[in-house]
C-alpha positions as CSV (number, residue, x, y, z in Angstrom):
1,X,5.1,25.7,-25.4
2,X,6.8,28.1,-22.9
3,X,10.0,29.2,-23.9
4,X,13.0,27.5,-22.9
5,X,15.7,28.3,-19.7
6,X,19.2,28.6,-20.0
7,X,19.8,24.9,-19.3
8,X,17.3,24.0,-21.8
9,X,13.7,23.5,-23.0
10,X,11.6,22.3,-20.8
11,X,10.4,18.6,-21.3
12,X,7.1,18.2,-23.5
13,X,4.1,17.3,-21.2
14,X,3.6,13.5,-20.9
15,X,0.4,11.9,-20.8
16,X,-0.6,8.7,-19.2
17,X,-4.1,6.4,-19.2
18,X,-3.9,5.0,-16.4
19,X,-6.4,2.2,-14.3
20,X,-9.8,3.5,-13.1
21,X,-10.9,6.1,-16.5
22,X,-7.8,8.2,-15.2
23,X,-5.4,10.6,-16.7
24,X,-1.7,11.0,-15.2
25,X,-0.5,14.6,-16.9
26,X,3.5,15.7,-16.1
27,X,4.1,19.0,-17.1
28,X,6.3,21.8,-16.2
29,X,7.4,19.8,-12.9
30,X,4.0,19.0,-11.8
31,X,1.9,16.0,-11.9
32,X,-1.6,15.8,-12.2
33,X,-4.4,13.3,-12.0
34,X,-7.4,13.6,-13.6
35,X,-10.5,11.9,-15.3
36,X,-9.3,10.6,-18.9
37,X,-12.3,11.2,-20.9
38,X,-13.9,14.8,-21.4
39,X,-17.2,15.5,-19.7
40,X,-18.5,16.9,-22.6
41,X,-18.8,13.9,-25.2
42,X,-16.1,11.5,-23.6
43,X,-13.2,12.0,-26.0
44,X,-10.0,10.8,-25.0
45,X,-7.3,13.6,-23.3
46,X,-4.8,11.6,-23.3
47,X,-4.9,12.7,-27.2
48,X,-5.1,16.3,-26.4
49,X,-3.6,19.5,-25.9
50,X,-1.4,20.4,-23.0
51,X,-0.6,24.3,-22.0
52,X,2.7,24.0,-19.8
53,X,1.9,28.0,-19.4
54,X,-1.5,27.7,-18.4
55,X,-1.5,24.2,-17.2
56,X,-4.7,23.7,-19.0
57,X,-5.1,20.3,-21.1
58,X,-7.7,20.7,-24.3
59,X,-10.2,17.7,-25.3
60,X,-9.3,16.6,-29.0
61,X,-12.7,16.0,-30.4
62,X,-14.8,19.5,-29.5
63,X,-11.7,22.2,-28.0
64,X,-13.1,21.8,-24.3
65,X,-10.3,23.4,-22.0
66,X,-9.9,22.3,-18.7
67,X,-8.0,23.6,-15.6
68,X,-5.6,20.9,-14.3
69,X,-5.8,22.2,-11.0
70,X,-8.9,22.7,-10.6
71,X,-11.0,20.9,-13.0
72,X,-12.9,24.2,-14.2
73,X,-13.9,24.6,-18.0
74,X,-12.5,27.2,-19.3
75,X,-13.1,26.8,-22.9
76,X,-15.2,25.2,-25.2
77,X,-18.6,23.9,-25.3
78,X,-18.0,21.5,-22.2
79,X,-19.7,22.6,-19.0
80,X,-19.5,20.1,-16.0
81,X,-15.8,19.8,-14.7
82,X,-13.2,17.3,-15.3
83,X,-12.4,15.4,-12.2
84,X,-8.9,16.0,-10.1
85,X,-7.8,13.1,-8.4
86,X,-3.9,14.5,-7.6
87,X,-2.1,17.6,-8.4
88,X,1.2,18.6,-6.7
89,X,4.6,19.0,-7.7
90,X,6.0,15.9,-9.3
91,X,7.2,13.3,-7.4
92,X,6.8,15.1,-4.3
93,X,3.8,13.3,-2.2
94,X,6.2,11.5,-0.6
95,X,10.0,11.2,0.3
96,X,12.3,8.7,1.8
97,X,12.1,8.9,5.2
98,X,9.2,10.2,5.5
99,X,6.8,9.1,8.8
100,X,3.2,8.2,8.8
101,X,0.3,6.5,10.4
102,X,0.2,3.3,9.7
103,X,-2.3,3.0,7.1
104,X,-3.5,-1.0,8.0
105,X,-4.3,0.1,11.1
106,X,-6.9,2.8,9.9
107,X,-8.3,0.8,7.2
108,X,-12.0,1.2,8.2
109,X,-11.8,4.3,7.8
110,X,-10.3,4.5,4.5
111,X,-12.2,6.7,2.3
112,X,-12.0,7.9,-1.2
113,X,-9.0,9.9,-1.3
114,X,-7.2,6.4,-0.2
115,X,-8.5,4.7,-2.2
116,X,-7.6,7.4,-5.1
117,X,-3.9,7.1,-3.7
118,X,-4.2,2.9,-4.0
119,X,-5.6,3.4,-7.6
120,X,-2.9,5.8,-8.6
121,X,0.1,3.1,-6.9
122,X,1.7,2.4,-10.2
123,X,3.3,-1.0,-9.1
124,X,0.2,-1.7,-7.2
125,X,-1.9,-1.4,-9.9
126,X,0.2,-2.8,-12.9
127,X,0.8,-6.0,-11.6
128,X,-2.5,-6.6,-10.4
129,X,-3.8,-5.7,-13.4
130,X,-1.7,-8.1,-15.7
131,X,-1.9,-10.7,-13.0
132,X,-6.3,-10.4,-13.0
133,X,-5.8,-11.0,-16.8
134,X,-3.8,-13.6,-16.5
135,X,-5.7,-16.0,-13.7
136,X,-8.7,-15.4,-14.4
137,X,-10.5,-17.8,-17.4
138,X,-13.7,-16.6,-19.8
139,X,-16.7,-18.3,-18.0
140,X,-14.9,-18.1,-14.2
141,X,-17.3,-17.1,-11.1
142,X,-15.0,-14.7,-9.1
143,X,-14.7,-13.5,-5.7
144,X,-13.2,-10.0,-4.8
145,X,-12.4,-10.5,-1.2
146,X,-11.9,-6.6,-0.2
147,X,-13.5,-4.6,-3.6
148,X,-13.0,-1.3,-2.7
149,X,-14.1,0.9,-5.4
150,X,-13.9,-2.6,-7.3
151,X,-10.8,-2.0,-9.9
152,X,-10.0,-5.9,-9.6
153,X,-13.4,-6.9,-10.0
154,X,-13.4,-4.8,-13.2
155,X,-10.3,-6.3,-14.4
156,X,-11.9,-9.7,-13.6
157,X,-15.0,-9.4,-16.3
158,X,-12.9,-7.7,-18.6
159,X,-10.9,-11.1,-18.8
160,X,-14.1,-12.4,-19.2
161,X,-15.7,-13.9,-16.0
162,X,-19.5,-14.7,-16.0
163,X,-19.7,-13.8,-12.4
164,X,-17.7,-11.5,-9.6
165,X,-18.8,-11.5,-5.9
166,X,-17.5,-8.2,-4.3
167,X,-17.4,-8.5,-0.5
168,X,-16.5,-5.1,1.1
169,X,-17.2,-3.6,4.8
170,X,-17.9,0.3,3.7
171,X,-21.1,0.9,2.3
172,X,-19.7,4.0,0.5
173,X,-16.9,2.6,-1.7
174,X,-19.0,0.0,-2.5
175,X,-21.4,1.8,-3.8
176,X,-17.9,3.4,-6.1
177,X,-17.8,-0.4,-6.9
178,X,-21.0,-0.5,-8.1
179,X,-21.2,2.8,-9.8
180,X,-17.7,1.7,-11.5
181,X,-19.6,-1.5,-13.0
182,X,-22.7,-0.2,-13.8
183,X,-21.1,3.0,-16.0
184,X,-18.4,-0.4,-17.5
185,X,-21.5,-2.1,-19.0
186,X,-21.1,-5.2,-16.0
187,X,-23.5,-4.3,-13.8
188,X,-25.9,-7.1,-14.1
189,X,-22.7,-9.6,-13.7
190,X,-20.9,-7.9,-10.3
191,X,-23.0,-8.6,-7.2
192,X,-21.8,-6.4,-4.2
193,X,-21.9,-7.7,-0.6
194,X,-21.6,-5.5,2.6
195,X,-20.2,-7.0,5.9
196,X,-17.4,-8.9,6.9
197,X,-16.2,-12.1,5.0
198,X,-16.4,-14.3,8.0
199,X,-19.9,-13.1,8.7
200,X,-21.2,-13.3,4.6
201,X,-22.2,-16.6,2.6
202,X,-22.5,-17.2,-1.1
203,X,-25.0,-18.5,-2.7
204,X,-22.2,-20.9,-4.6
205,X,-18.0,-21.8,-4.9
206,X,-16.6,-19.9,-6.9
207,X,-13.4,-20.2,-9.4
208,X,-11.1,-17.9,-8.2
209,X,-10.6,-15.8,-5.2
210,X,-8.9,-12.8,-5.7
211,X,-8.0,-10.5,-3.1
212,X,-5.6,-7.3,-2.2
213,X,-6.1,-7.0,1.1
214,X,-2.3,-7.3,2.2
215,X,-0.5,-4.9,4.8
216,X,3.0,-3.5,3.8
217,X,4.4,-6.4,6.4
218,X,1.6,-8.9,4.2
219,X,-0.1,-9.9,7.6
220,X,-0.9,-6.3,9.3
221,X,-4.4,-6.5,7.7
222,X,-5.0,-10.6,9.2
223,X,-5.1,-11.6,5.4
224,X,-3.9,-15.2,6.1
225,X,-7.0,-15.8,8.5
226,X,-9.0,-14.2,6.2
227,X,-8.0,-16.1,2.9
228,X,-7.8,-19.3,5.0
229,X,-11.5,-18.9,6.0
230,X,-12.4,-17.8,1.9
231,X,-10.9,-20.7,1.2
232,X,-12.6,-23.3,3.1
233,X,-15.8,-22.2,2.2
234,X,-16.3,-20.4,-1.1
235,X,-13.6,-21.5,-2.7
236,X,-14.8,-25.0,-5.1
237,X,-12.5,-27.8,-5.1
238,X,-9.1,-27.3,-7.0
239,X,-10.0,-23.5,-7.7
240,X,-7.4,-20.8,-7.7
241,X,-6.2,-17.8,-5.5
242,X,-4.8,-14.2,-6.4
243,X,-2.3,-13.8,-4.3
244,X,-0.7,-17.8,-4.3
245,X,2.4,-16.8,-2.1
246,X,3.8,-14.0,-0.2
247,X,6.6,-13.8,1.8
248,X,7.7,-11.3,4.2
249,X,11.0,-9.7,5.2
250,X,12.4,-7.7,7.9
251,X,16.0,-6.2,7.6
252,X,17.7,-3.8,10.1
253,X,17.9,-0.2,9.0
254,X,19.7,2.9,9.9
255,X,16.8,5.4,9.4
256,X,17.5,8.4,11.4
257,X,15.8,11.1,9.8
258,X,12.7,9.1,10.4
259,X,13.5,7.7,13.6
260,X,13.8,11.9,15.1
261,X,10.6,12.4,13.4
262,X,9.2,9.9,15.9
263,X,10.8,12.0,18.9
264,X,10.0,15.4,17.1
265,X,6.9,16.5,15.4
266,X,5.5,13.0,14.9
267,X,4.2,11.4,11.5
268,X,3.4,13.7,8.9
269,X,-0.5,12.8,9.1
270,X,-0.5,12.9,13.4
271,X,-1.7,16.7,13.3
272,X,1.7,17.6,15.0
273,X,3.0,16.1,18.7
274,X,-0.1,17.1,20.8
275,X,-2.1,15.2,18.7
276,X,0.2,12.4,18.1
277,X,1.0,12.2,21.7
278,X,-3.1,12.0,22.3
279,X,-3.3,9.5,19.9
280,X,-0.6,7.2,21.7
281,X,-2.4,7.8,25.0
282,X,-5.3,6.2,23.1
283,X,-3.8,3.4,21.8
284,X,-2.8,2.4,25.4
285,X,1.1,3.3,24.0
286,X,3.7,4.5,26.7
287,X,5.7,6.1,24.0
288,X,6.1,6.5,20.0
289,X,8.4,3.4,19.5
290,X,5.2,1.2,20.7
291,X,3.8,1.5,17.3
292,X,5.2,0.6,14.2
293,X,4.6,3.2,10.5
294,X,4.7,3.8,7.4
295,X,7.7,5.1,5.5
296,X,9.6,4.5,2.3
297,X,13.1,3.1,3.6
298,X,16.1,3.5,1.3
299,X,17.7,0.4,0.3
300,X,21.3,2.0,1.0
301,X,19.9,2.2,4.8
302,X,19.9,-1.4,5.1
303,X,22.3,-2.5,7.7
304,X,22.0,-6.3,6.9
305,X,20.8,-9.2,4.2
306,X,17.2,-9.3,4.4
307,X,15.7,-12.1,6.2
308,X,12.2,-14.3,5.5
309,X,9.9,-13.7,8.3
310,X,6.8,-16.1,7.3
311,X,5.4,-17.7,3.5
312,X,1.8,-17.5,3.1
313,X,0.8,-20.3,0.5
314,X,-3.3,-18.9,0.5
315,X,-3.9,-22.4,-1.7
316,X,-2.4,-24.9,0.7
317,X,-5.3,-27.0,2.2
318,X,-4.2,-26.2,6.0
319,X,-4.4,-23.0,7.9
320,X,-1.7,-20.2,8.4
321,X,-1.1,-19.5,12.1
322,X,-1.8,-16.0,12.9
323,X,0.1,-16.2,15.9
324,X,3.8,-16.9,15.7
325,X,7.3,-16.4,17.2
326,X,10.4,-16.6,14.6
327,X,14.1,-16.1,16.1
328,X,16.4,-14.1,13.7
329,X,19.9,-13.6,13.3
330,X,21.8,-10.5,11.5
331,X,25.7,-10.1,10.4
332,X,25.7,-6.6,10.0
333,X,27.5,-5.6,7.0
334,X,28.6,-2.2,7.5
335,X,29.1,0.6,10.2
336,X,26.1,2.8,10.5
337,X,23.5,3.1,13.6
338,X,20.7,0.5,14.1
339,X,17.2,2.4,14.5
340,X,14.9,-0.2,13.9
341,X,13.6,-2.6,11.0
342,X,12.0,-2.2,7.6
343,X,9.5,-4.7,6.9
344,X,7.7,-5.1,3.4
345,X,6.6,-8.3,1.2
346,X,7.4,-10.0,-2.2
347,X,4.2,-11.8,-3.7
348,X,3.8,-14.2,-6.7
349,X,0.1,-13.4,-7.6
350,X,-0.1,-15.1,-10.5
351,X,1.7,-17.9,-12.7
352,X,3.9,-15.2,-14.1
353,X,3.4,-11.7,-12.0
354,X,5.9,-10.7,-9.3
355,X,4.9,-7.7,-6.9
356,X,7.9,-6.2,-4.7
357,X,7.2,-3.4,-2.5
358,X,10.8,-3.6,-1.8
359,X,12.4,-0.8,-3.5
360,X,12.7,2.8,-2.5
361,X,13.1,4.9,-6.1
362,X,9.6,7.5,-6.1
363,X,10.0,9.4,-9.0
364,X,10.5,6.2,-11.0
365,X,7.5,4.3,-9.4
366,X,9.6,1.4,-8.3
367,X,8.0,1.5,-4.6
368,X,4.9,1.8,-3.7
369,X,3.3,5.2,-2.5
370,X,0.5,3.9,-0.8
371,X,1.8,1.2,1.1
372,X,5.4,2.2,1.6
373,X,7.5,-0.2,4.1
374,X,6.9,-1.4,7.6
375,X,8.9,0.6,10.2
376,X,9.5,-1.1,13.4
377,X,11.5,1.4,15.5
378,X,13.4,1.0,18.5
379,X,13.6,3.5,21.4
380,X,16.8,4.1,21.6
381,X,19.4,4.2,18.4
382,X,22.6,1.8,18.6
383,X,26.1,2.5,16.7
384,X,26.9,-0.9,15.1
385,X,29.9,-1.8,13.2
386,X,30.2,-4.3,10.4
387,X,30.4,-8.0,12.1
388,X,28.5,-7.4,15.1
389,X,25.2,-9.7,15.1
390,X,21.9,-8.5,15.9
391,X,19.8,-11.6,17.7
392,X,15.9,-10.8,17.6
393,X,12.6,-12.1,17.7
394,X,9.6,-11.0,16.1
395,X,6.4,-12.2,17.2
396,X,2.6,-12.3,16.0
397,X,-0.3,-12.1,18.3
398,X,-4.2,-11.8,18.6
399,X,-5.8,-8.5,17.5
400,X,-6.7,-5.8,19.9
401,X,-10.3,-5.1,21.1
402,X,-11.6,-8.2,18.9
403,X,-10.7,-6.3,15.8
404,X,-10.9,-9.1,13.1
405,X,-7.9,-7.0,11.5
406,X,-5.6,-6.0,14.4
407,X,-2.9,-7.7,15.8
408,X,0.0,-7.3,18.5
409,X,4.0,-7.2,17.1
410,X,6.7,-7.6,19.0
411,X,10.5,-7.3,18.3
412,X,12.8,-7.8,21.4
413,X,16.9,-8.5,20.9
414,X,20.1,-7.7,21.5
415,X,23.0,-6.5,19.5
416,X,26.4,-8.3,19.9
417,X,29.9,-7.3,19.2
418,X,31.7,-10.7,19.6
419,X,30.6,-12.0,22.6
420,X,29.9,-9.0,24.3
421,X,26.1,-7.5,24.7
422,X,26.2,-4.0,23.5
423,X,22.6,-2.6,23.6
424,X,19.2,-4.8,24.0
425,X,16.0,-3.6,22.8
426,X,12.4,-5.1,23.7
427,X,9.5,-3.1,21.7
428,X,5.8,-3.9,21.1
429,X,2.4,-2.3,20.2
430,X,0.8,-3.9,23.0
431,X,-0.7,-1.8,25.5
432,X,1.5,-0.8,28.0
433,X,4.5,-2.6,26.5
434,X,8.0,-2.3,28.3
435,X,10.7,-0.8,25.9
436,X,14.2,-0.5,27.3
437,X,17.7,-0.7,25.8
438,X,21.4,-0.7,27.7
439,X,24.8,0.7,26.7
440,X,23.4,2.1,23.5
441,X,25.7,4.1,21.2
442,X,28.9,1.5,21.9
């Protein structure tokens, strides 16, 4: 081990299986990602030998070395390289306040490193996981609405199901799915399907539907019309669904690191403000508050109490609306200067499993890294104090360009201290969508 610093030894690397035949390795202040069994004869790293000098991890069965880095032998009879998924300096992929694309609104063109990013979401993935387990009976037929590389579908025959439908739109990543299956021993029980759910029919009902196919404000991917539809015709009578409820949740926020990011160099995956501002000009957007992001949002930004947006019941027997206006009303609780509002969801998935995207902690995995929150900005910042009320509406409508995922938000309000109007806001991701505000900063 290297030797230690005046403040101390340095921790002892820590090593982590984690979903998907991975490795999570934490050593010297770096994190890294990698497969979990050795090319060489498949024995287990997570038993192994990690340099913190070298950053080099060694198999436990026949010495092979590998480069964490890189994934190069460099020992040992092994040959081929060990797969690197992630490596970086631990936890710093992301920070609070931290701008980005929205990630729902790219999602057909989601590729692998994405989908490496989802796999390695630790709440994502351990609630899923335990709720899969849970829900789904030895003997079920299953349908993975949305496969992706086809982790849920895994965790569905591993509880045992006799059957598992996996619908996806990329050809790619489902052929990961299938790959994934095949090398698992299932893959005369997974049957893949390529196209769009509404467009696809199965040759039977099925058990359970299972599905992870929410946005970070649960609707920005059109689940509900989605699961409403897998409902009503492959679901059989008195089956189950995986989600059962979400709610969602917008709060005010004071956010203004990330709100000057918006007027600055843009979101960190934009390609800096030319391209950002080309981008915008694409979308039909008159500025960058006509679009809403992704970014972890501190908890202590919170202006107000949280308040329910819309419950999606994917079991009930009658459609969601997709299109929707809700009127909500903030006390704000403390001084502090209203940017926007941070949307997420809470789900039950299961009988027993909770997921919360809610919380904001990185290093200790309590948010999540790939979908962060919803930020819904607002042109131009306002100084509240505690008392004053914030009076909005958020609205739902039809996607954009027939996209069977997009949608149109709108949040419009005003911001009251007593009787008096201090500021008004009116944003939307519309095309050509007026945003204007008065008296701000009061």
């Amino acid at each position: 081990m290297s030797a230690g610093t005046s403040s101390g030894p340095a921790p002892e690397p820590a090593l982590e299986e984690l979903p998907g035949d991975r490795l999570r390795v934490r050593v010297a202040g770096q994190e890294f990602v990698v497969g979990a069994s050795c090319p060489h004869r498949k024995g287990r790293l997570v038993h192994g030998y990690v340099n913190p000098r070298t950053l080099r991890i060694s198999c436990p069965l026949h010495h092979s070395a590998f480069d964490l880095a890189t994934g190069c032998p460099v020992g040992g009879p092994g040959e081929d390289p060990l797969p690197v998924y992630r490596a970086g300096v631990w936890p710093g992929y992301y920070r609070t306040e931290e701008v980005w694309l929205p990630a729902s609104e790219q999602l057909l063109d989601w590729g692998a490193e994405f989908h490496e990013l989802m796999l390695g979401d630790d709440l994502r993935m351990e609630a899923f996981r335990t709720a899969v387990t849970e829900a789904v009976r030895p003997g079920d037929t299953v349908l993975d609405l949305g496969t992706g590389t086809g982790i849920l579908a895994l965790w569905a025959l591993e509880a045992g199901a006799a059957k598992v439908y996996g619908i996806d739109l990329n050809e790619k990543v489902l052929d990961a799915a299938v790959e994934r299956l095949d090398a698992a021993g299932f893959g005369d029980r997974f049957e893949p399907l390529l196209g769009l759910s509404f467009d696809l029919e199965l040759p039977e009902r099925v058990d359970i539907v299972i599905s992870e196919i929410m946005g970070n404000l649960a609707d920005n991917e059109n689940f509900s019309a989605i699961l409403d539809d897998a409902r009503e015709r492959f679901l059989r009578p008195g089956g189950a669904m995986l989600p059962r409820l979400v709610d969602s949740f917008l709060v005010p926020v004071a956010a203004e690191e990330a709100h000057a990011q918006l007027g600055g160099e843009g979101p960190r995956d934009a390609g800096g403000p030319e391209a950002f501002a080309e981008l915008l000009a694409a979308r039909g957007a008159k500025d960058p508050y006509a679009l809403y992001y992704d970014v972890v949002l501190p908890v202590s930004g919170h202006l107000s109490s949280p308040r329910l947006v819309r419950r999606y019941e994917p079991e009930r027997p009658e459609a969601t609306p997709t299109t929707y206006e809700v009127p909500l009303v903030y006390t704000v609780q403390r001084d502090g200067v209203l940017t926007g509002f941070k949307g997420y969801f809470a789900a039950r998935l299961s009988e027993t499993v909770a997921l919360d995207i809610s919380g904001d902690d990185i290093a200790g995995r309590t948010t999540s890294d790939s979908w962060k929150h919803c930020y819904l900005p607002i042109e131009r910042p306002v100084r509240v104090r505690r008392g004053d009320r914030i009076a909005m509406t958020f609205a739902r409508s039809a996607g954009r360009d027939g996209s069977p995922f997009g949608q149109t938000y709108t949040w419009r309000g005003r911001v009251l201290s007593g009787s008096r109007v201090v500021a008004e806001f009116d944003q939307s991701t519309g095309t050509g969508g007026d945003s204007v505000a008065t008296t701000p900063d009061a």
